[in-house]
ZALUM-50200 format. One line per 5 residues: number of its first residue (from 1); their letters; for each residue x, y, z of C-alpha. Coordinates in Angstrom, 2 decimals, m for minus. Layout:
<atoms>
NUM = A = X:Y:Z | ...
</atoms>
This chain:
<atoms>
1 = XXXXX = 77.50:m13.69:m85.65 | 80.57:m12.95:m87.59 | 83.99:m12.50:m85.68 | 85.42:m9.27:m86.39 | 88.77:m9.94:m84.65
6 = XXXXX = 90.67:m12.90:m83.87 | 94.29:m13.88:m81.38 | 94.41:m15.24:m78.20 | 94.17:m14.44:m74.10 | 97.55:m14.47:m72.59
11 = XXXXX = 96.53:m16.51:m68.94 | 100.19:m17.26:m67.33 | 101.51:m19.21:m68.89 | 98.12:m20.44:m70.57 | 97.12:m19.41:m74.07
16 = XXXXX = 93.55:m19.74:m74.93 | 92.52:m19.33:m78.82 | 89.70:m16.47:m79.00 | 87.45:m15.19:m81.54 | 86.10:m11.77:m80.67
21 = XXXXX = 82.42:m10.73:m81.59 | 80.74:m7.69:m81.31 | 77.46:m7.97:m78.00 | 75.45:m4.56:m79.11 | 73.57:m3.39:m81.74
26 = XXXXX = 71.84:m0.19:m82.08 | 68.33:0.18:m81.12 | 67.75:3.21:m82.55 | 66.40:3.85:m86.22 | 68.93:4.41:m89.40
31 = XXXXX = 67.33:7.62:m90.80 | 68.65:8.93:m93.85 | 68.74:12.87:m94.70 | 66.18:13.76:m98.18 | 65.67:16.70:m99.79
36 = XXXXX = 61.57:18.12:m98.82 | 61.12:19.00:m102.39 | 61.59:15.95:m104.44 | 62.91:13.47:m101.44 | 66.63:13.06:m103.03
41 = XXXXX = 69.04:12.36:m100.78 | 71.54:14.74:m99.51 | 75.27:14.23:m100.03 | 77.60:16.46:m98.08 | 80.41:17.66:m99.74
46 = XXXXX = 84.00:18.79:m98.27 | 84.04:23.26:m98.67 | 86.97:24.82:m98.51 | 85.84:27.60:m96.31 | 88.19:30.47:m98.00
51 = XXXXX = 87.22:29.49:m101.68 | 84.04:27.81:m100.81 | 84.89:25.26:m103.72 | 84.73:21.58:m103.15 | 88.12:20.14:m102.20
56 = XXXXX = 88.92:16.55:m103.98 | 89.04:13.68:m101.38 | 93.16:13.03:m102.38 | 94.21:16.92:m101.50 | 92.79:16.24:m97.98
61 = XXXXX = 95.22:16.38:m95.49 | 95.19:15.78:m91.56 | 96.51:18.79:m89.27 | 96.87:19.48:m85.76 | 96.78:22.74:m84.57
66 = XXXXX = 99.68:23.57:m81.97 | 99.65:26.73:m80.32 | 97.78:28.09:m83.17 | 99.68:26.68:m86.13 | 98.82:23.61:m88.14
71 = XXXXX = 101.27:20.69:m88.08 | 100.57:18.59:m91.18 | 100.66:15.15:m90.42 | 101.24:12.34:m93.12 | 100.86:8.55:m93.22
76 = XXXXX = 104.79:7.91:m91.99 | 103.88:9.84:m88.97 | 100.78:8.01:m88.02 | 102.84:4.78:m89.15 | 105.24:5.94:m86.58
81 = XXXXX = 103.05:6.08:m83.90 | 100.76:3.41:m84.50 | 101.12:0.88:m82.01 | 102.85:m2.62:m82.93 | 100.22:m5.13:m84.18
86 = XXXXX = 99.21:m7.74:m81.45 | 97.22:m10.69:m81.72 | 97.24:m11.39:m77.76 | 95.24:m10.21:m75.14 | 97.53:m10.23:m72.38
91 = XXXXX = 95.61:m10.11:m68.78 | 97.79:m8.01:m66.72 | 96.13:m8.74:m62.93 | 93.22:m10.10:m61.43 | 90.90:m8.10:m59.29
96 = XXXXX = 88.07:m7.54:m57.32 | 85.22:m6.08:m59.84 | 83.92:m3.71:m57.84 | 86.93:m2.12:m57.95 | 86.64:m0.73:m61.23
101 = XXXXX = 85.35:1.78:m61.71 | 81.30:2.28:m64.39 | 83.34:5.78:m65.73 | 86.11:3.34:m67.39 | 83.38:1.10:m69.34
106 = XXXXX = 83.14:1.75:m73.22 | 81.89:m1.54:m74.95 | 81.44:m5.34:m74.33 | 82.26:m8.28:m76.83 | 81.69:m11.60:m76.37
111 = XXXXX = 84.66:m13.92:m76.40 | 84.15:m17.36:m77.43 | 86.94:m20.27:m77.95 | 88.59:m20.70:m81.41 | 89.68:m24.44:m82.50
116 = XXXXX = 91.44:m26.17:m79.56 | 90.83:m23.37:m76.49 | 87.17:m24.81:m75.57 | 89.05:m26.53:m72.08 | 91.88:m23.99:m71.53
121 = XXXXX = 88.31:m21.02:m72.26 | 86.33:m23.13:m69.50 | 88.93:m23.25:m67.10 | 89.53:m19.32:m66.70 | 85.95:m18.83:m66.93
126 = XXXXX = 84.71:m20.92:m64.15 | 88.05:m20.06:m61.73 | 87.04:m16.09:m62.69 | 84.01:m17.25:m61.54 | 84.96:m19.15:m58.16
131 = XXXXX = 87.78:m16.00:m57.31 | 84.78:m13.34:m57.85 | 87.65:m11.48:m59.87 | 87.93:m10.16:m63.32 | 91.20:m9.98:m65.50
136 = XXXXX = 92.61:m6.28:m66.12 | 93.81:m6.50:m70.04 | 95.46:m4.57:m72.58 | 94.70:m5.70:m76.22 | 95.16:m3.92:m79.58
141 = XXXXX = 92.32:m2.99:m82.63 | 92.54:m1.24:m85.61 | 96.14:m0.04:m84.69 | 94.88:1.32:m81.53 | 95.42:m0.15:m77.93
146 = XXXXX = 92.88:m0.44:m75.67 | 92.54:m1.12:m71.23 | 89.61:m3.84:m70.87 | 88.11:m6.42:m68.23 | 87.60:m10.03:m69.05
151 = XXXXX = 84.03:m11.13:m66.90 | 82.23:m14.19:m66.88 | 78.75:m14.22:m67.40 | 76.96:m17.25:m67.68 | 78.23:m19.50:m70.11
156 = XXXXX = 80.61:m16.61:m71.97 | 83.40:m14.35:m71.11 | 82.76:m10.74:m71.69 | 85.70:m8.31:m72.66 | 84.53:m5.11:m71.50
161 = XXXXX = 86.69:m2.75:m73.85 | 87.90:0.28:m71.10 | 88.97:4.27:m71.89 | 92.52:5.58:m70.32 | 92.12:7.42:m66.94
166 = XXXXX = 93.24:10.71:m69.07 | 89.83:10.44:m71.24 | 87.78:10.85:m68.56 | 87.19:14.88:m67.80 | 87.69:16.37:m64.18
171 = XXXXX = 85.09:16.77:m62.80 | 86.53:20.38:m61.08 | 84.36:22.17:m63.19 | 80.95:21.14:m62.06 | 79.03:23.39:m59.45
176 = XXXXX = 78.32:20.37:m57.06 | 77.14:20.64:m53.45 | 79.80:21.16:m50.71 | 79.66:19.01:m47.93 | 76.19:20.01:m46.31
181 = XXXXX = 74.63:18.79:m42.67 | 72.63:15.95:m43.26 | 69.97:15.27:m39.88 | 70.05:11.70:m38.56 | 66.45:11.47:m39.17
186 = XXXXX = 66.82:12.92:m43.13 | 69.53:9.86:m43.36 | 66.62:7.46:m41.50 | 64.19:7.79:m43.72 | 66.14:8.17:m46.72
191 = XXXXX = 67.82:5.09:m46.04 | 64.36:3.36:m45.37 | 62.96:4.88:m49.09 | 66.15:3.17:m50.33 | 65.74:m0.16:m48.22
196 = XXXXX = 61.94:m0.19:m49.92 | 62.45:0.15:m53.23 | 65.41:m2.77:m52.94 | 65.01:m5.31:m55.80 | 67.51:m7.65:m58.33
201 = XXXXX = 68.84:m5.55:m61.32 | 66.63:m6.45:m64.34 | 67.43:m4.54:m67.24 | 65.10:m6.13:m69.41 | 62.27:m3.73:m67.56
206 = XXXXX = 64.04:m0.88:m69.36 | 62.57:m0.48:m73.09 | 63.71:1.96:m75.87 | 60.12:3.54:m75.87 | 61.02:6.53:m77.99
211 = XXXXX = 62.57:4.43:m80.64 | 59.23:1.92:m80.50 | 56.77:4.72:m80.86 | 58.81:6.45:m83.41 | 58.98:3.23:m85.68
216 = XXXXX = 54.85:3.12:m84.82 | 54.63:6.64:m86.02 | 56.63:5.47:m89.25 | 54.37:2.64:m89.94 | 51.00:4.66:m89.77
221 = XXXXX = 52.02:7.60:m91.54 | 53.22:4.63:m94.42 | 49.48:3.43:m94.34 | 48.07:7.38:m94.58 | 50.48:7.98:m97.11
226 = XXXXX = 52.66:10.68:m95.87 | 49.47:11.79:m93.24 | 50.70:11.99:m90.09 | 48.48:9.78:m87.74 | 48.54:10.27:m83.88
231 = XXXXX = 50.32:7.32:m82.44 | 50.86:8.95:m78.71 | 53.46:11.09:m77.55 | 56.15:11.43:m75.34 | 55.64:13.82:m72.61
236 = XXXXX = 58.38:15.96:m71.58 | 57.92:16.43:m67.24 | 59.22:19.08:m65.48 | 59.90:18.85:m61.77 | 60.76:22.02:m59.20
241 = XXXXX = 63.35:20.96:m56.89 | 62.33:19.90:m53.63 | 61.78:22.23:m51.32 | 61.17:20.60:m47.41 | 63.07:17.51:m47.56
246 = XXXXX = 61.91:16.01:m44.62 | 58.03:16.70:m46.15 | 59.35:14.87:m49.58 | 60.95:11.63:m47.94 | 58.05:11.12:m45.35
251 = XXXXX = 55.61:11.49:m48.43 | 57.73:9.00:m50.58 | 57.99:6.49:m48.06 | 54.08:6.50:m47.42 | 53.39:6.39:m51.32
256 = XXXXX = 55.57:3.25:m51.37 | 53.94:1.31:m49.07 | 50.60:2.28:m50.39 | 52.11:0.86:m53.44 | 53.25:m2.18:m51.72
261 = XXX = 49.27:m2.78:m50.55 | 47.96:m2.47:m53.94 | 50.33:m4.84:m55.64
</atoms>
């Protein structure tokens, strides 16, 4: 893996030499756009939508509209803005990491030592470990800052890269239940459903299945030549909502322990 950012983690008085690297990759296929007649590939051009003439990259400029008028922006104004170049990520506080919050989560890089932080790395790693906290950080990309969480995980610390509280939409404008009476014996045997199906998180039992029988698809049709070849589809399954709740849960629980007796 190539690093694709490099500083340090501010730790107290501690520094700790860091190379960043990306930890995901796309699973899902690169398709390019081709003309159906003669399979040339389609280049999208910038229209001005009054003329409808093409509009050369260099007369481009960035607006924002304000009340209904455009504010042209220019590179002194995003120069202005841009936030001072850092090479540190500074850890802020330590806590608790189930107190923060899924919603904040964006993306995860691997940090690894750079020359001389291998002992200084180890040491915040294994106390991060031994404290069951996680550092609260602030660090800066492309001109951009960014919230994250430093984690251990195994042998490597994670930086989880965060949004800001104000991206994340209210959610004041979703029709979701009022508080409704819940029976002690709906919360029984819902709680029992949930105490059956109780396992370890493995996400490795999850697989990108579309992508996989898309890229099978891809590879027979090659063989036909351009024939499409049943591979298997996906089935779309639609489900009315439930209608006696009590009915549902007993059912559930039964099927489970069927389950349970096969396995």
């Amino acid at each position: 893996m190539r690093a694709i950012w490099k500083g340090t983690i501010g730790f107290g008085l501690v520094t700790i030499p860091v190379k960043l690297f990306s930890a995901v990759e796309e699973s899902q296929l690169d398709l390019d756009m081709l003309d159906g007649k003669d399979q040339a590939r389609i280049r999208f051009q910038r229209i001005n939508e009054d003329t409808g003439k093409e509009v050369p990259f260099d007369r481009i400029v960035k607006a924002f509209d304000l009340d209904g008028k455009y504010v042209i922006l220019d590179q002194k104004d995003f120069k202005s803005a841009a936030v001072e170049q850092s090479e540190v990520i500074a850890i802020k506080d330590f806590v608790k990491e189930a107190e923060v919050e899924g919603k904040y989560y964006e993306k995860p890089y691997y940090l690894a030592p750079d020359r001389g932080g291998s002992r200084a790395y180890a040491l915040l790693r294994e106390a991060l470990k031994k404290s069951g906290k996680v550092g609260i950080a602030s660090f800066v990309m492309r001109s951009k800052e960014h919230p994250a969480v430093i984690q251990p995980d195994g042998a490597v610390l994670i930086l989880n890269q965060m949004r800001f509280a104000q991206e994340i939409r209210s959610v004041d404008e979703l029709d979701l239940p009022k508080v409704v009476k819940i029976s002690p014996a709906e919360m029984k045997l819902a709680m029992q459903l949930i105490d059956q199906g109780a396992g370890t998180f493995d996400i490795t039992k999850y697989k990108d299945e579309y992508t996989a029988a898309l890229m099978k698809a891809i590879k027979a049709k090659a063989k036909t030549k351009g024939k499409a070849k049943k591979t298997g589809t996906m089935k779309v399954v639609h489900k009315k909502p439930t209608g006696d709740l009590m009915a549902a849960l007993k059912a559930s629980l039964g099927k489970k322990t069927k389950t349970r007796k096969a396995s």
